[in-house]
N, C-alpha and C positions, 0 to 999 in steps of 0.2 A: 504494500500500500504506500502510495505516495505520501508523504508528510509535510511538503512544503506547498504553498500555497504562492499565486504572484505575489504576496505581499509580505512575506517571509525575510527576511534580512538574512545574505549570504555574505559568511566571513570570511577572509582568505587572510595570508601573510603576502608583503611585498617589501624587500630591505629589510625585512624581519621587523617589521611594526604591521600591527592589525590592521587588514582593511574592512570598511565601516564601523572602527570608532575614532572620534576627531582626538590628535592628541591634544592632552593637556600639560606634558610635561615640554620639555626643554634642556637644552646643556647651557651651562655659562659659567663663567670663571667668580666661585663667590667667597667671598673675605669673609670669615666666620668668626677671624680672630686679626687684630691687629698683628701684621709679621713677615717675617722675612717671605721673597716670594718663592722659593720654594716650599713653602707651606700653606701656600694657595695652590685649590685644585678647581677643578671644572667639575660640577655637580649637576646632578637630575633638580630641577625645581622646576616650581608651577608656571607653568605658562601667561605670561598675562594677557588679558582680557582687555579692551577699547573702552573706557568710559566717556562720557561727553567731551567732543570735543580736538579727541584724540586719533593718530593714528596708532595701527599696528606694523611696523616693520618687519621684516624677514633682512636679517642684518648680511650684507654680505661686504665689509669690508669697515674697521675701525683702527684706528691711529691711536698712537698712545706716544704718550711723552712723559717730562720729568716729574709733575704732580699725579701722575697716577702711581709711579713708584714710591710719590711720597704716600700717598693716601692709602698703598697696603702696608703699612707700618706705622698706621697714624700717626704721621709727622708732619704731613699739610694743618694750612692755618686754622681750618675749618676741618671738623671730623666727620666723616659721612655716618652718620647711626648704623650698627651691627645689625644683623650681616647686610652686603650690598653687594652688588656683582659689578669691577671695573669696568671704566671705560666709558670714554666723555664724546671722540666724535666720532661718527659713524657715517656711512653712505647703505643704501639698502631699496628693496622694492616693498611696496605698499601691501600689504597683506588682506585689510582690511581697515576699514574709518566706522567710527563711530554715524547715527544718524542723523547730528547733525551739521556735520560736517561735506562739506562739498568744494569737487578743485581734485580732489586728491584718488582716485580710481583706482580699483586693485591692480596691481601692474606696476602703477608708476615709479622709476627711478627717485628714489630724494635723500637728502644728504642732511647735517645737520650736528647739536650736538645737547647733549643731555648732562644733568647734574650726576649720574653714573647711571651704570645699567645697560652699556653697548658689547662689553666685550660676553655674549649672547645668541642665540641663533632666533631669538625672536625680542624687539623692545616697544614698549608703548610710550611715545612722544607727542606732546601739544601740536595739533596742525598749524596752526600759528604761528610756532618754531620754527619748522621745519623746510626744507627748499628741494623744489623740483631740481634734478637735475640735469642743468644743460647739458643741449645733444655734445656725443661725441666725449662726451668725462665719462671715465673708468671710475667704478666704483673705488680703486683704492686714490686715486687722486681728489675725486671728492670728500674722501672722510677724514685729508688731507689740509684741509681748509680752515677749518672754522676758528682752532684754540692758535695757533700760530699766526698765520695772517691777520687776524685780527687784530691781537695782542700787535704786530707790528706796524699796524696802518693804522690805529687809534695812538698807540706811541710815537709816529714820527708824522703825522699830519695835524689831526685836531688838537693833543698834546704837545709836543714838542715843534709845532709849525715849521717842518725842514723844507727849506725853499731850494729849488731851483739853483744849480753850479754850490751850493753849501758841502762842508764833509762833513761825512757822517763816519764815526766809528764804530764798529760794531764788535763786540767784544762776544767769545765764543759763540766766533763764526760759524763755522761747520753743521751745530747742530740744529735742531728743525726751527727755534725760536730764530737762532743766528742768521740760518739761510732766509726763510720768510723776511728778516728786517733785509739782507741783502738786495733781493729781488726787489721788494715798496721801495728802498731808498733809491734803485737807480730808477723805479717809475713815475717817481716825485722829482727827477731830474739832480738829485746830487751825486757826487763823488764818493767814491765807498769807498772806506777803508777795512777791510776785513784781518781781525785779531785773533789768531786761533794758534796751540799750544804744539803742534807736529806737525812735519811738512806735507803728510796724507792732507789732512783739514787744512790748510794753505791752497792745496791745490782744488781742493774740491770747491772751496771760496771761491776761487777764481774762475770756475768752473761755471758756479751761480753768480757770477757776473759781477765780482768784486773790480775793482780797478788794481788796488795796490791791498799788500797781503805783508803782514808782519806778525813777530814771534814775540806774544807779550811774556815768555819765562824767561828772556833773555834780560841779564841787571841795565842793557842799555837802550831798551823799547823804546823808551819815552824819546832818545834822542832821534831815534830810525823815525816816528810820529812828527817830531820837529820839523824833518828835513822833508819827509814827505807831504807835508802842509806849510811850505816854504817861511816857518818859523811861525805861523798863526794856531796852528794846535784844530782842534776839532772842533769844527762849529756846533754840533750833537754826537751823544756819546748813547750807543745804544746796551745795556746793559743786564744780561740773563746772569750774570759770573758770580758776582759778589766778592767777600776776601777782599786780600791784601790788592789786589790787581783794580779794584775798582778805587781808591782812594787815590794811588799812581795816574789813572786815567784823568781823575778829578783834577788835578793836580799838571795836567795838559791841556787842559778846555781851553776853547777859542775865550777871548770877553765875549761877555754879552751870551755864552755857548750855552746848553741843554743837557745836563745827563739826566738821563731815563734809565729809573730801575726799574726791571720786569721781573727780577726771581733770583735766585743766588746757588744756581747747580756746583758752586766751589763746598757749598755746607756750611762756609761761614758769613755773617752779615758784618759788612765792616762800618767801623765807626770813621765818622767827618767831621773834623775838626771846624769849627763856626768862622773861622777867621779864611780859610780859603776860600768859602763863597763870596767874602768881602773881596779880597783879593784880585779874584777873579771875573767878578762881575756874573756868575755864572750860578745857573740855578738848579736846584736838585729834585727832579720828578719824578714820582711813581705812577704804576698803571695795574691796578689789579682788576685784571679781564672777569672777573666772579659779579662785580661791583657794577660795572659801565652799562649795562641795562638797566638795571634798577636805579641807578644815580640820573644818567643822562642817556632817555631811552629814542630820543632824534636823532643823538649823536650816534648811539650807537646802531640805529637802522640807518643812516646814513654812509654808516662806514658798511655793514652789510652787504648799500646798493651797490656798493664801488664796487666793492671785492668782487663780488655777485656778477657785473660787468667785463670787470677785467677777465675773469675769468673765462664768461662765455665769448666774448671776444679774442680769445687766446692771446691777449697780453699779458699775459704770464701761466707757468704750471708750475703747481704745490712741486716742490723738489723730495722725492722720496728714496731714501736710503737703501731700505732693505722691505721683502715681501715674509712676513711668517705666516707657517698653518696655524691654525685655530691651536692643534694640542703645545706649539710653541712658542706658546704665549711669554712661560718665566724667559726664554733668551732675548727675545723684545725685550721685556723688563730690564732686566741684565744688560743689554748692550747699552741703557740708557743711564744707568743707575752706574754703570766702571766708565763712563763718558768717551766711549767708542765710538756713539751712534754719528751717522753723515745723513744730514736731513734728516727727513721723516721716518719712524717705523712704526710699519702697518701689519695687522691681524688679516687675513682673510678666512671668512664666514661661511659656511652654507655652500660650498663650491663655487665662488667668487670665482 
């Protein structure tokens, strides 16, 4: 006797997951404990679900830099609440949108970047947030974008007003913040000087479009800076480094110059003496990218448009280092954390 009827539900296996039940789980990289990354693994968790407003992504490609290595060993400034799963930008296809949400169709390409929760094979993001991706970008050059470039086109445009024939010095050049200031600075029309600690990262600077390239471990930097700024110093000083290396900088500023701190990948924060800003005529500014939406949220949709722009007009591409699989996650981490990394290092997701 036959037993099933048309309306029977027939189950099979396919890649060894059940077919006809929807999954709910997921893989992702989750911090259980503040720690070293080899103590972070990729776990089965719940899948999440679209609430208003939101989309669902199918991740396939997320970037990681120096604050996600801080953030699994809670030593970023800000502590993400236990457990969370790494991973700030991401590029990916649309999975599904909430209902009231519209613009955004299952399929489509978009990129973007989340307060954690990318390094994932599935994440739910504000559509709001979030940006279609222009034709012709790879998902890992989009997911490439958002904490770097910005961080460097909010520092040396609307912050630090770098005009046109000015120099700009860029202190640990090589790595993703370093290269992104490279690229904004020659597209805002100044002279780059790119600062970076081995002759690999010199060359890769120059690579990304540095003009002149010098070795700031050497005790005589400041006078190679002198000569190569025909005795005027750096009209802006763009600054990821921290340490002893960034008060030396100070301490070469054009009059009237700019330095911009963006993060301190040396480990240490160095102290400025009051009387060299007098000195120098020169002023000392930070840029915490966490901050600039909520502080000055035109400015920061502004800086957005540009990037957004340049982008899809191929005035510029996210410079990317190295491609890891998904399960190679801790070596990403690791090549950023022993300060090896050249540009960008990206995750790929989901068969990216």
């Amino acid at each position: 006797m036959n037993r099933f009827t048309d309306d029977t539900p027939v189950y099979g296996f396919r890649n060894g997951k059940p077919q006809g039940f929807e999954d709910v789980t997921m893989k992702a990289v989750l911090v259980e404990k503040y720690d070293a990354i080899d103590n972070i693994y990729i776990r089965d968790v719940e899948k999440p679900v679209v609430s208003g407003g939101q989309l669902l992504v199918r991740i396939q490609a997320v970037s990681l830099g120096f604050v996600d290595g801080l953030k699994v060993q809670g030593l970023y400034q800000t502590k993400d609440p236990l457990p969370f799963t790494l991973g700030m930008e991401f590029a990916g296809i649309v999975e599904s949108a909430a209902s009231n949400v519209t613009g955004f169709a299952p399929g489509t390409p978009v990129m973007g970047m989340a307060r954690n929760g990318a390094l994932a094979e599935y994440l739910t993001v504000p559509a709001a947030e979030t940006h279609k991706m222009p034709k012709g970008v790879s998902p890992e050059v989009g997911a490439s974008l958002s904490v770097n470039y910005l961080t460097a086109l909010y520092a040396l445009d609307p912050r630090a007003k770098l005009r046109t024939d000015e120099q700009l010095l860029v202190l640990g050049a090589a790595g993703g913040t370093g290269t992104a200031a490279i690229q904004i600075g020659k597209l805002l029309g100044a002279r780059v000087i790119a600062a970076a600690s081995t002759e690999e990262k010199r060359d890769f600077a120059k690579r990304c479009g540095a003009d002149e390239v010098l070795d700031y471990t050497q005790p005589n930097w400041r006078d190679t800076l002198k000569e190569l700024t025909e005795g005027q110093g750096a009209d802006v000083i763009f600054d990821p480094v921290g340490g002893a290396v960034s008060e030396q900088a100070f301490r070469s500023i054009a009059w009237n110059g700019r330095h911009v701190v963006v993060g301190f990948t040396s480990g240490k924060i160095p102290s400025l003496r009051f009387n060299l800003p007098l000195l120098k005529g020169g002023v000392l500014m930070g840029v915490d990218l966490a901050q600039i939406e909520q502080r000055e949220p035109e400015v920061h949709k502004a800086v957005l448009e540009k990037l957004y722009g340049w982008l899809e007009s191929k005035a510029f591409e996210p410079v990317i280092g190295r491609i890891f699989d998904f399960e190679d996650y801790r070596e990403a981490i690791k090549t950023i954390q022993n300060r090896s990394a050249l540009g960008k290092m990206v995750v790929r997701i989901n068969g990216a």
